[in-house]
N, C-alpha and C positions, 0 to 999 in steps of 0.2 A: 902221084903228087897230090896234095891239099892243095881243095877246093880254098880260093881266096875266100876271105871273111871278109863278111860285107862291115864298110864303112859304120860304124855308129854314129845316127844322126846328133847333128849340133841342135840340141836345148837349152835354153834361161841366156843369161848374161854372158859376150862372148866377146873379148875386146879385138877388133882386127886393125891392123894400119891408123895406130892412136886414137880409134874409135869406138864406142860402146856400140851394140847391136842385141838386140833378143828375138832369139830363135823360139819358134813354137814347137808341141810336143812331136808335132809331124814333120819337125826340119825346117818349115817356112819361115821367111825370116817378118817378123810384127813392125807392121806400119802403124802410125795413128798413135791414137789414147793406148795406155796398156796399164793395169793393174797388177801391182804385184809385189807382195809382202807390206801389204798394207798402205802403199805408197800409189800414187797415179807417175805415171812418165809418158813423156812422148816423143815417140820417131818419126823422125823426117820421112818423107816420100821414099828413101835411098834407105830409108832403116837406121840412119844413125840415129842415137838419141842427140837432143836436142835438151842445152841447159840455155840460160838465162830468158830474155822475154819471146814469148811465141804469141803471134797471131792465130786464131782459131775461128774461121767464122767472122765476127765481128768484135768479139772479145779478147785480148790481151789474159795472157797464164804466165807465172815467173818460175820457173824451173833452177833449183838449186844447182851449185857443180856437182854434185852428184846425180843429176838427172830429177830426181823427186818435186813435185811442184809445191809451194808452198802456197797453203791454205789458213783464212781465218787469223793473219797474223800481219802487222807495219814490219818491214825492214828499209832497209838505206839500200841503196844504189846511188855511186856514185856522190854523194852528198846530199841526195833527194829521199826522200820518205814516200813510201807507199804502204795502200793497204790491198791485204785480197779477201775475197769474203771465202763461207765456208766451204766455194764451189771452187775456187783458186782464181776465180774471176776479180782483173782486177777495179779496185773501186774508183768510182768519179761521182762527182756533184758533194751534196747532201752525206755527212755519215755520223750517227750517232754513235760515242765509243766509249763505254766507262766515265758515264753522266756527263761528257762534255760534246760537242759538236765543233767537226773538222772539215774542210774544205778542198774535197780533190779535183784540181783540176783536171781539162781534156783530155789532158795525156796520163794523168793518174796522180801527177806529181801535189806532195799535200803545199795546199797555200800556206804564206805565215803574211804579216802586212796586211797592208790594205790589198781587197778583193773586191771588186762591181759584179755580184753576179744579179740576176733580172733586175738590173733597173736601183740594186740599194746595194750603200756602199758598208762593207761590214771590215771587223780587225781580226784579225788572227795574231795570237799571242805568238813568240819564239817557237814555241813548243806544238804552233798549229792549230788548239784550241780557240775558239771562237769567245771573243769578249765581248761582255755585256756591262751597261754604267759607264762609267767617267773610263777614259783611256784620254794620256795624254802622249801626245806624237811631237817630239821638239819639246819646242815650248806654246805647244795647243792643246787644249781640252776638245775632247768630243764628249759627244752624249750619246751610248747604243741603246737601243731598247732591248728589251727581254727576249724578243729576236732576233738580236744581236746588230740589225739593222739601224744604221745613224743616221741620228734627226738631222733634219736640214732645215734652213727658212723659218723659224718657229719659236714661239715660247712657248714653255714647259715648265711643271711644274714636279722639284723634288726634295722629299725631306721637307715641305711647306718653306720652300725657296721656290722662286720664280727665277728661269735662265730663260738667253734667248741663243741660237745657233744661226751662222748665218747659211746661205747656201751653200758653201763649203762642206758646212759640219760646223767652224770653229766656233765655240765660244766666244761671246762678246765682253769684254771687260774694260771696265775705265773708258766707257762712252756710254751715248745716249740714244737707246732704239727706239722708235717709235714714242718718243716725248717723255721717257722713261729713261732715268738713271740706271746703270751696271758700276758695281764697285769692282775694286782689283781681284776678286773670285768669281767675277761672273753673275753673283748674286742683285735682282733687281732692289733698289732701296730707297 
């Protein structure tokens, strides 16, 4: 009789019971981070891969359906915008992107609207980018400054026009601040 022939071990990508798994070159099956074909993925403790958002540590990764994590790039989930930087880590606070500045919140999700973060209140256009100058909300003017952050309590001076804002933010127009005229623009006259 022939000796049985041994088993050939399971290597790379191996689908079992509706699940991805990758096996290493010695048969074990890969937990964790894994590299491969240029791509990063990650398996569950159990070896499944793992797509959409994973926790790692302290950090959030977004994993394609295909298992691949996406890096360096905004996509939608859900009707929400994120970004991830070039580690797949994903972004919050602060993000400078193609000259404009975006605002992601705690959980990642990009702001649009009004935002209060430390203390100033700033606008986020439709699109998420951060506005700076005149933004009118309803039927209100604001004033941002160049950091995007809106004047309060205050006159100011633009274009050699004088405005004043009140604590709100709003524009003052068709009244009298501080013993000073505002015409229907807001401008002091």
């Amino acid at each position: 009789t022939q000796p049985e022939k041994p088993a050939t071990p399971k290597t790379g990508w191996k689908q079992e019971n509706g699940m991805w798994y990758f096996y290493n070159t010695d048969g074990s099956m890969a937990t964790g981070w894994l590299q491969n074909n240029g791509s990063w993925y990650y398996l569950n403790a159990n070896g499944s891969m793992a797509t959409g958002w994973v926790k790692d540590g302290d950090t959030w990764y977004y994993l394609e359906a295909s298992g691949a994590m996406k890096a360096s790039q905004w996509f939608k989930v859900s009707d929400t915008w994120y970004y991830v930087n070039s580690n797949g880590a994903m972004a919050t606070g602060w993000l400078q992107y193609n000259g404009s500045w975006y605002y992601l919140n705690s959980n990642g999700a990009m702001a649009t609207g009004w935002a209060k973060v430390n203390g100033s209140w700033y606008y986020l256009n439709a699109n998420g980018s951060m506005a700076t100058g005149w933004v009118k909300d309803g039927d209100i003017w604001y004033y941002l400054e160049a950091s995007g952050a809106m004047k309060a309590s205050q006159w100011f001076k633009v274009s050699d026009k004088w405005y004043y804002v009140n604590g709100l933010g709003a524009l003052a127009v068709n009244t009298t601040v501080d013993d000073y005229r505002v015409n229907a623009n807001g401008e002091w006259v």
